[in-house]
C-alpha positions in Angstrom: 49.1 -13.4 0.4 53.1 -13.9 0.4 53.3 -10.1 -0.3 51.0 -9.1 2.6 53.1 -11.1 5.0 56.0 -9.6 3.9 54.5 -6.2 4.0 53.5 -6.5 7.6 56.5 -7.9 8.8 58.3 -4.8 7.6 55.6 -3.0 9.0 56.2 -4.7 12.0 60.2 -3.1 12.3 59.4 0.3 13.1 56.7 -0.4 15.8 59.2 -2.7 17.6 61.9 0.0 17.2 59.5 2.6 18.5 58.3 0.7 21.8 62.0 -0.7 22.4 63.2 3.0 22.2 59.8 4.3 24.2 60.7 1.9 27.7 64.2 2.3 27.4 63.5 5.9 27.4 61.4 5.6 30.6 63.2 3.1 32.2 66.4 4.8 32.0 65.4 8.5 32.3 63.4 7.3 35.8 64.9 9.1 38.8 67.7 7.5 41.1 70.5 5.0 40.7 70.2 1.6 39.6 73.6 0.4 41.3 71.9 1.8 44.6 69.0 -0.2 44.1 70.8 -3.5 44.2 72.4 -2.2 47.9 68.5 -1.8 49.2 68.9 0.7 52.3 72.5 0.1 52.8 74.8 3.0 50.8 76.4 1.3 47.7 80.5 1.0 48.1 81.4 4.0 45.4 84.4 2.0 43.9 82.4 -0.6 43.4 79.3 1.9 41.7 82.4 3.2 39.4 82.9 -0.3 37.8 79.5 -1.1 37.5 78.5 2.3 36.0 81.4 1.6 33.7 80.7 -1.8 32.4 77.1 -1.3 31.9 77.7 2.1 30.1 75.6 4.4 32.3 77.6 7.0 32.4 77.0 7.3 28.3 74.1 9.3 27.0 70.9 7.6 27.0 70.9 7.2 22.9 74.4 5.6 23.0 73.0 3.0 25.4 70.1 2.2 23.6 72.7 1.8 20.4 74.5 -1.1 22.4 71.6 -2.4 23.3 69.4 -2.9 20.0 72.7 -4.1 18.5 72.3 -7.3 20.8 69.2 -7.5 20.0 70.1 -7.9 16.9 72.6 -10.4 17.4 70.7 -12.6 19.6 72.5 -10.9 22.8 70.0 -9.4 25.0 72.5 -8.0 27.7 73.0 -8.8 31.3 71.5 -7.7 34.1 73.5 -5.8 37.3 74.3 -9.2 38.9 75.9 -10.5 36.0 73.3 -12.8 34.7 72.4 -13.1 30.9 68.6 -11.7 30.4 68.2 -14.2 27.8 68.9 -16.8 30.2 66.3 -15.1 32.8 64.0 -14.8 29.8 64.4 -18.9 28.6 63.2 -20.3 32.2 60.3 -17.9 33.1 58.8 -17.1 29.3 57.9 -21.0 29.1 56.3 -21.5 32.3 54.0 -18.1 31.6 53.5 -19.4 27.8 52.0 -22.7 29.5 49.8 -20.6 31.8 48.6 -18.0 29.0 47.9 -21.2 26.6 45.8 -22.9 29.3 43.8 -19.5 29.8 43.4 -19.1 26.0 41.9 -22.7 25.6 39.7 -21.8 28.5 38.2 -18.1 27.3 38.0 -19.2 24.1 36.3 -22.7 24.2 33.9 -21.6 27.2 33.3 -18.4 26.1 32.4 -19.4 22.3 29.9 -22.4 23.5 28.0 -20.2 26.3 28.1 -16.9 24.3 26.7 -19.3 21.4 24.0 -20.9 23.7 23.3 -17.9 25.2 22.2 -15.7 22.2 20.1 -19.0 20.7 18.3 -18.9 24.0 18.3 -14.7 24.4 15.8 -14.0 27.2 15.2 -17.3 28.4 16.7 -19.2 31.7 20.3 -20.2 30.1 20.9 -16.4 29.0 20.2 -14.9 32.3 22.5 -17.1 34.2 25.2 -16.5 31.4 24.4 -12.4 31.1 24.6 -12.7 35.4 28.0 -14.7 35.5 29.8 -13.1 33.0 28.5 -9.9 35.3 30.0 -11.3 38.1 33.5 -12.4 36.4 33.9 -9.0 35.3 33.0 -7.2 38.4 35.2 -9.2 40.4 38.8 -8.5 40.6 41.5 -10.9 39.7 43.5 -11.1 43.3 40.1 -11.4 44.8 38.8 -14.2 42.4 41.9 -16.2 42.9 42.6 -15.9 46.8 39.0 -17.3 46.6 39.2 -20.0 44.2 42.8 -20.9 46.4 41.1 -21.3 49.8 37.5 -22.6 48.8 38.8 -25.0 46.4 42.6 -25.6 47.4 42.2 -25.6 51.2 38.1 -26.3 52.6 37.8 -28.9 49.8 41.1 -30.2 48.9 40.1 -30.7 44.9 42.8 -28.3 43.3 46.4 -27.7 44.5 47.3 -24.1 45.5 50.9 -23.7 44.1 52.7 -24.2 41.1 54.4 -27.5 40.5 56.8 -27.6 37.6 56.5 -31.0 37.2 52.6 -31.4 37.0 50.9 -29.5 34.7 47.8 -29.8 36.0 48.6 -27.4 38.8 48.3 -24.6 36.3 44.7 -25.1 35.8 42.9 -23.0 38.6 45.5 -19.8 37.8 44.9 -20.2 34.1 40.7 -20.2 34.6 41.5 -17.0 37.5 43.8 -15.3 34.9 40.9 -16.2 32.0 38.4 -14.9 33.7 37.5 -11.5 33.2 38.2 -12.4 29.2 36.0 -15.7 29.3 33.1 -12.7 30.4 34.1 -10.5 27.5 34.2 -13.4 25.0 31.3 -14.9 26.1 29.7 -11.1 25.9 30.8 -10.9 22.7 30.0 -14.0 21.3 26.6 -13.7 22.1 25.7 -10.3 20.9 27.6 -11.3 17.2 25.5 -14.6 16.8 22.7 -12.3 17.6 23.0 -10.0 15.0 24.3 -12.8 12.4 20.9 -14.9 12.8 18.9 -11.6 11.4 21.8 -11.7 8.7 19.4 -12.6 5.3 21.9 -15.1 4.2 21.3 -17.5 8.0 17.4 -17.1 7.1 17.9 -17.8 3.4 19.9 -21.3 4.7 17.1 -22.2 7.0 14.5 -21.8 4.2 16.1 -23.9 2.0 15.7 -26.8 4.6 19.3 -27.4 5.9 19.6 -28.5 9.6 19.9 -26.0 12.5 23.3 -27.2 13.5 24.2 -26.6 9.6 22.9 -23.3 9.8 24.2 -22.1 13.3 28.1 -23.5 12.1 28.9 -22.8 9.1 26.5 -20.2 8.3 26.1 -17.7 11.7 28.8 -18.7 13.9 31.6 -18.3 11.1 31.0 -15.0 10.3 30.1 -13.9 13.9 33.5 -15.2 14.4 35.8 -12.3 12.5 35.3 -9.9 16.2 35.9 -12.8 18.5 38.9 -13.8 16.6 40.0 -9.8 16.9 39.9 -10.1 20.6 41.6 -13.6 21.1 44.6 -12.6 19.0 45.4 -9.1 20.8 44.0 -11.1 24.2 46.8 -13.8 23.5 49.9 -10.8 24.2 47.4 -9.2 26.9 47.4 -12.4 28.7 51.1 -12.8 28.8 51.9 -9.4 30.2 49.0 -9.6 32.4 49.5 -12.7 34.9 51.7 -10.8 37.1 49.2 -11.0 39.9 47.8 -14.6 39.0 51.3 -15.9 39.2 52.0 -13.9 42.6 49.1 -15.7 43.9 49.9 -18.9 42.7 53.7 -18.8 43.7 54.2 -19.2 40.1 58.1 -18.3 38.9 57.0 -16.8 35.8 57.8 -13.5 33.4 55.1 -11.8 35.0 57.2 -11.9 38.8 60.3 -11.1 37.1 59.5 -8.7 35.1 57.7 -7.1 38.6 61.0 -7.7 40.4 63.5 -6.4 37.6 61.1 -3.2 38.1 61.3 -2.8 41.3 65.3 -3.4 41.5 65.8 -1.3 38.7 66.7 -3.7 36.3 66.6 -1.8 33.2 67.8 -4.5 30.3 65.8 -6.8 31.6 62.3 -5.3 31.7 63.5 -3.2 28.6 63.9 -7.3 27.4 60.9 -8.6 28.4 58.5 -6.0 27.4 60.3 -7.0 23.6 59.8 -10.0 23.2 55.8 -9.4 24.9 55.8 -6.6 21.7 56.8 -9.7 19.0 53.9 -11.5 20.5 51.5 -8.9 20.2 52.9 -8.8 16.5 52.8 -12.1 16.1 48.8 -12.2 17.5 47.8 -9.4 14.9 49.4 -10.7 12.3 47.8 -14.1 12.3 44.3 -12.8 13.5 44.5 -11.1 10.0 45.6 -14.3 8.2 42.2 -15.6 9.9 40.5 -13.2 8.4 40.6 -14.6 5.0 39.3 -18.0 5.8 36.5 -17.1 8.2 35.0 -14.6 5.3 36.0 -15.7 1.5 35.1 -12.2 0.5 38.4 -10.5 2.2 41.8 -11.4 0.0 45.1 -10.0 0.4 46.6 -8.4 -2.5 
């Protein structure tokens, strides 16, 4: 198992260096001027452009900027954006308060989608399945700016039972974005979920337990629903990053000051180093994610070991 770790994370160098060097590229090679960008519609002062361009080595050749910049990475030192302000100081107050709101959404999709994918392939056909087949339906139909601008005005404004904006000091106010951010996964969880169990209760092994007189619950835990689990767990852990990366709209809606609306804003003022940042440290997730979804693996199935 040790060796397996170690192999992935070694694994894990070259992808990182390959999608750092892949949005630089297309950050950087992007049409226009960066140092205008910051002026908006008024023409940047050219003395003033000279310095910049100087200090933030644009006029070097694109691979000699992407040197100085993976060698802060390295070091810890993520660069500075055009203002002057340390990315990694950008990155420390908006990656927790977007960790919070994908954690939420993860508990949600995962928990609800499990039990009602579960309790909708044990009742397949009946009452209980065709609300859960027509929900899920409807979660996944609907978009996420629509779902939320909903969920804000029926149940923020007309009935006054959830609060419409982010409040850093109660965390409860992340609750309604975290189920409108959840929901098109808690549909393809719940999807999932479902058509696994169904196939693992034909499995010979769930109808060998049940003929040797252990309880249903027995049965449905620790004999279907643990080995329906190895394609749910798949989805969670690559769902986890997707999450992440994906709130920019939930957290727009929400007034939420999170990685999502900075990273939207560094894009649209050109801030290179700090979406080039950003979308690293979203890669080390997604790393992260894989790596322990196929740790999981090996304790959901006993058969699967890792030389």
């Amino acid at each position: 198992m040790g060796r397996y770790v170690i192999r992935r994370l070694l694994q894990a160098i070259p992808v990182l260096l390959g999608a750092t060097i892949l949005i630089y590229c297309l950050v950087f090679l992007l049409p226009g001027d960066p140092i205008q960008a910051l002026a908006g519609e008024k023409k940047a002062d050219p003395n003033i452009t000279a310095i910049l361009r100087e200090q933030y080595h644009l006029n070097d050749p694109l691979y000699q900027r992407y040197w100085y910049y993976i060698s802060g990475v390295l070091t810890g030192d993520f660069g500075t954006d055009f203002t002057g302000r340390p990315v990694a100081e950008i990155m420390s107050e908006t990656f927790p308060v977007t960790l919070n709101l994908a954690t939420i959404a993860f508990a949600v999709e995962a928990v609800v989608g499990i039990v009602a994918g579960v309790f909708a392939a044990l009742g397949r056909g009946k009452f209980l399945d065709n609300v859960v087949l027509l929900s899920t339906l409807l979660l996944v139909s609907v978009p996420v700016f629509v779902l939320g601008n909903v969920l804000q005005l029926v149940l923020g404004v007309k009935w006054a039972i959830a609060p419409i904006s982010y409040d850093s000091e109660d965390m409860t106010t992340l609750i309604l974005p975290a189920v409108v951010l959840a929901s098109a996964s808690l549909a393809y969880i719940t999807r999932l979920t479902r058509t696994s169990m169904m196939e693992t209760m034909r499995a010979d092994y769930v109808r060998t337990a049940t003929a040797k007189g252990l309880s249903r619950s027995r049965v449905i835990v620790r004999h279907a629903l643990r080995n329906a689990m190895i394609p749910i767990v798949t989805f969670l852990g690559v769902d986890l990053g997707a999450l992440m990366g994906g709130a920019i709209i939930t957290e727009r809606i929400f007034n939420i000051p999170g990685i999502g609306g900075t990273l939207y804003q560094a894009v649209y003022l050109r801030q290179g180093t700090t979406v080039v940042s950003i979308v690293t440290v979203l890669v080390l997730v997604y790393i992260a994610a894989n790596l322990i979804v196929d740790l999981l693996y090996a304790v959901l199935d006993p058969r699967i070991r890792y030389a």
